[in-house]
Structures are given as structure tokens and as C-alpha cells.
C-alpha positions in Angstrom: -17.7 1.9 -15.3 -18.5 4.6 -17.8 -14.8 5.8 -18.5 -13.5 2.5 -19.1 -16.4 1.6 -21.5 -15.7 5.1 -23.3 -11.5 4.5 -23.8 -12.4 1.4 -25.0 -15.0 2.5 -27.9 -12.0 4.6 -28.4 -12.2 8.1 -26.4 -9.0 9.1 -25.2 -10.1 11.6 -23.0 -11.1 8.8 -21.1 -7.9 7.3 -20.3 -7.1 11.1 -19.4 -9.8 11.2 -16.6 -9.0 7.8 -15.2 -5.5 8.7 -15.6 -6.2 11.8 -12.7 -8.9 9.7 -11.4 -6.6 7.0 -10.1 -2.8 8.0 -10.2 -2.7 9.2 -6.7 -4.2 6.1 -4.9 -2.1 3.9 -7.2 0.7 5.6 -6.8 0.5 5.9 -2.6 -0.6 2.4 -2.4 2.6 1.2 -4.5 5.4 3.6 -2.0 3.6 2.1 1.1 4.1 -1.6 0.0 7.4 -0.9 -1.0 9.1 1.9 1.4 11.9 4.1 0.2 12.1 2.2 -3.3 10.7 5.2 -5.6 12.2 4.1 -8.4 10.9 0.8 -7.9 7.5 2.1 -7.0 7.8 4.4 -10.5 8.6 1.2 -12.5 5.6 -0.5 -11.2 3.2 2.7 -11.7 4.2 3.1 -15.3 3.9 -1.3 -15.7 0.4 -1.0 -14.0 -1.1 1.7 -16.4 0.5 0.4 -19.5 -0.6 -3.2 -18.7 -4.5 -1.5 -17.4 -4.4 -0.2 -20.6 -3.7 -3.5 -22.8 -6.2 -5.4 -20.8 -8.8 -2.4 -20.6 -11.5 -4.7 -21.8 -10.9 -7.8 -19.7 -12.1 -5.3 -16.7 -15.3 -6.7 -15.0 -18.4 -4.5 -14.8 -18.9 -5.8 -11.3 -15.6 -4.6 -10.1 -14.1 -1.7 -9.1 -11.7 0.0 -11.2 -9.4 1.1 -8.1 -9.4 -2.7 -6.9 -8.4 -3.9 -10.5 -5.8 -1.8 -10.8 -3.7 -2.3 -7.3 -4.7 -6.3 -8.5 -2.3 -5.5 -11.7 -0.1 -3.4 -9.4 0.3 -6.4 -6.5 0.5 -9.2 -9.6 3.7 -7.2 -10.6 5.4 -6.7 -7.5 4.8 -10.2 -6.5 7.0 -10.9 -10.4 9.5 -8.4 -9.7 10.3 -10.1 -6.3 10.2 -13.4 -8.2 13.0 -12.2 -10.6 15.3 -10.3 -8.1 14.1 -12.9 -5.2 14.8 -10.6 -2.7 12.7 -7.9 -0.8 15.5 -4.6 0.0 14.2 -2.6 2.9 16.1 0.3 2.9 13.7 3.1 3.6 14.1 5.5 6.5 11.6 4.7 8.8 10.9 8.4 9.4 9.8 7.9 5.6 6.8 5.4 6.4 4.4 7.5 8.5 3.9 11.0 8.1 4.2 13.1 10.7 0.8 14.8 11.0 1.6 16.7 14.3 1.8 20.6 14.4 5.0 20.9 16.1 3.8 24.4 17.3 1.5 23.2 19.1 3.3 20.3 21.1 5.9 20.6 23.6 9.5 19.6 22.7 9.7 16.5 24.9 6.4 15.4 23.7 7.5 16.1 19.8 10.4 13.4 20.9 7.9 10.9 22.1 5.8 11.2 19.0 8.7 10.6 16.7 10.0 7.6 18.8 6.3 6.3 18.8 6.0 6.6 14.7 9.2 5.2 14.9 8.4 2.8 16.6 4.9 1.8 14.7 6.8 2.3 11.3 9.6 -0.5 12.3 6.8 -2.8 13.8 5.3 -2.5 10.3 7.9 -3.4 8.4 8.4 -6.1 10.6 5.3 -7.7 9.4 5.6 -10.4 6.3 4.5 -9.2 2.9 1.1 -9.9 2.5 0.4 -8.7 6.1 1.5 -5.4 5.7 -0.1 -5.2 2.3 -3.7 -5.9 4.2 -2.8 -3.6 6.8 -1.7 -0.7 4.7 -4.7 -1.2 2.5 -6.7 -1.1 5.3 -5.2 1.9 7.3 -6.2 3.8 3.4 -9.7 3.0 4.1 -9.7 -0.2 1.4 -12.3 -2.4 2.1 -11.8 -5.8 3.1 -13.4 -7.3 0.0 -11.2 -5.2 -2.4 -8.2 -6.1 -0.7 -9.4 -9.7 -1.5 -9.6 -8.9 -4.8 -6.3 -7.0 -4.8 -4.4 -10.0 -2.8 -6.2 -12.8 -4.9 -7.6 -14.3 -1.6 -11.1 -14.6 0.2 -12.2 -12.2 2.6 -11.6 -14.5 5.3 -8.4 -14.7 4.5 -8.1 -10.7 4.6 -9.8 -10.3 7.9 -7.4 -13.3 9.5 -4.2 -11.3 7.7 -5.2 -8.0 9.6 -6.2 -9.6 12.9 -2.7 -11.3 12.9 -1.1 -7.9 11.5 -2.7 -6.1 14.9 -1.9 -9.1 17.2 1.9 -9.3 15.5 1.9 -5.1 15.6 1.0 -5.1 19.8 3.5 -8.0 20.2 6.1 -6.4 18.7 5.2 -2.2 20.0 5.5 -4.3 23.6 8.8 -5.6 23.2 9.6 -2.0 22.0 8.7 -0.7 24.9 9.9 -3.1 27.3 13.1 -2.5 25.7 13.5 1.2 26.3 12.3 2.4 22.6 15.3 -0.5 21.5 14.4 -2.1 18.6 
């Protein structure tokens, strides 16, 4: 990649560029792995880019730079759960999805059943183990199954066998949701 080849002959407008480039995805990717921990998710962000930017010329021509980044990004969640060996999930589920409805446009009673459904689909997902929801997230922002490989340190096999047990574990679990009245 062109801007990483430039920062590292020593243009820093460069880093500036990837910088915009990238902070968004990065920084969406890291809130959706770890719900409702934004300062957690801020500690990693800042991590990522200051260790991308030590390592700047161990990055592969043959990868992607988005890829490589979420790689360093994943790599220091996975330590950060190592040292506080616990995984807090204490965001609002109305936090997880988004609520992309116009509510003008919807009747009340079918505003309710929309929130209960995200709700629903939001708990289900954080029901799923780590690395499951990781491929799934990835996935649902349009990551290909080889980057999330790359970003998860496994084959693609093993990311396509992650997301088909992430859908299989999501209907279970919606099912039960539903058989229970919308009770988790």
C-alpha cells in the first residue's frame, strides 16, 4: 500500500491519511466486540495505532492494511482479557444494534415489536462465545471471510464453520426467545 510505504520513507502526512482512512472501521469494529466498554474500546484504539505505527514496516504488501490492523486490535483484546481474565458484559442491549427504523413511519405496536426483536437479536449475540461473535460481527460489517482469518489468526475454514455455528447458535437461541414469550 502506497501510504504505508510513504510514512515509512518518512511522510507524515501519511500516517495523517491512514489515520482518517481507517479510524472509523477500527474504532466500530473494537465497540461491537466489546459492547458498552468505551473506555476499554478507547484504550485499545489508541494501543492499536501506536503499536501499527511501531511495526509500520513489518506490514505485508499482500495484505490489507484494514485486516492488519483489527489483527493488532484482536491480538490486544485477546491480552487485556488474559490480564483481567474476565470478559464484563455490561452494555445495554439497546446499545448493540442500532435502531435504523423511522419511527414516523411505523405504527406504535409495531415500533414495540421491533425493539423487542433487536432486543432480542442483540442478547442472542452476546450470548455467543468470543470468537463467534467476533466472526459474526465482522461479517455483518461486510469483512470478508479471508480477512477475518487473518484478523482471528485462523484458516478460512475455520471462519466459515464459526459463522455457520454463530447462525445455527443465533436461531436456537431467537427460538427459545420466542417460545418463551420475548423471556430471555
Amino acid at each position: 500500500m502506497e501510504l504505508v510505504r510513504s510514512f515509512i520513507e518518512g511522510d507524515a502526512e501519511s500516517f495523517a491519511l491512514l489515520y482518517e482512512r481507517y479510524k472509523r472501521p477500527l474504532y466500530s469494529y473494537l465497540n461491537r466486540l466489546v459492547p458498552g466498554q468505551h473506555q476499554l474500546a478507547d484504550d485499545i484504539f489508541q494501543q492499536t495505532w501506536i503499536k501499527a505505527v511501531r511495526q509500520m514496516g513489518l506490514f505485508g504488501k499482500e495484505q490489507r492494511f484494514s485486516a492488519w490492523m483489527m489483527r493488532i486490535a484482536h491480538n490486544l483484546l485477546i491480552d487485556h482479557f488474559r490480564k483481567e481474565k474476565h470478559v464484563d458484559k455490561t452494555r445495554e442491549i439497546e446499545e448493540f444494534l442500532e435502531y435504523t427504523c423511522d419511527e414516523k413511519m411505523i405504527e406504535p405496536w409495531k415500533e414495540m415489536e421491533m425493539l423487542d426483536l433487536q432486543k432480542a437479536l442483540a442478547w442472542a449475540i452476546e450470548e455467543l462465545s468470543e470468537d463467534i461473535r467476533e466472526v459474526f460481527v465482522l461479517r455483518q460489517d461486510g469483512v470478508s471471510f479471508k480477512e477475518i482469518a487473518e484478523i482471528q489468526g485462523s484458516s478460512i475454514n475455520t471462519a466459515l464453520g464459526r459463522m455457520q455455528y454463530a447462525l445455527k447458535k443465533l436461531r436456537v437461541l431467537l427460538e427459545k426467545w420466542k417460545l418463551k414469550g420475548g423471556e430471555r
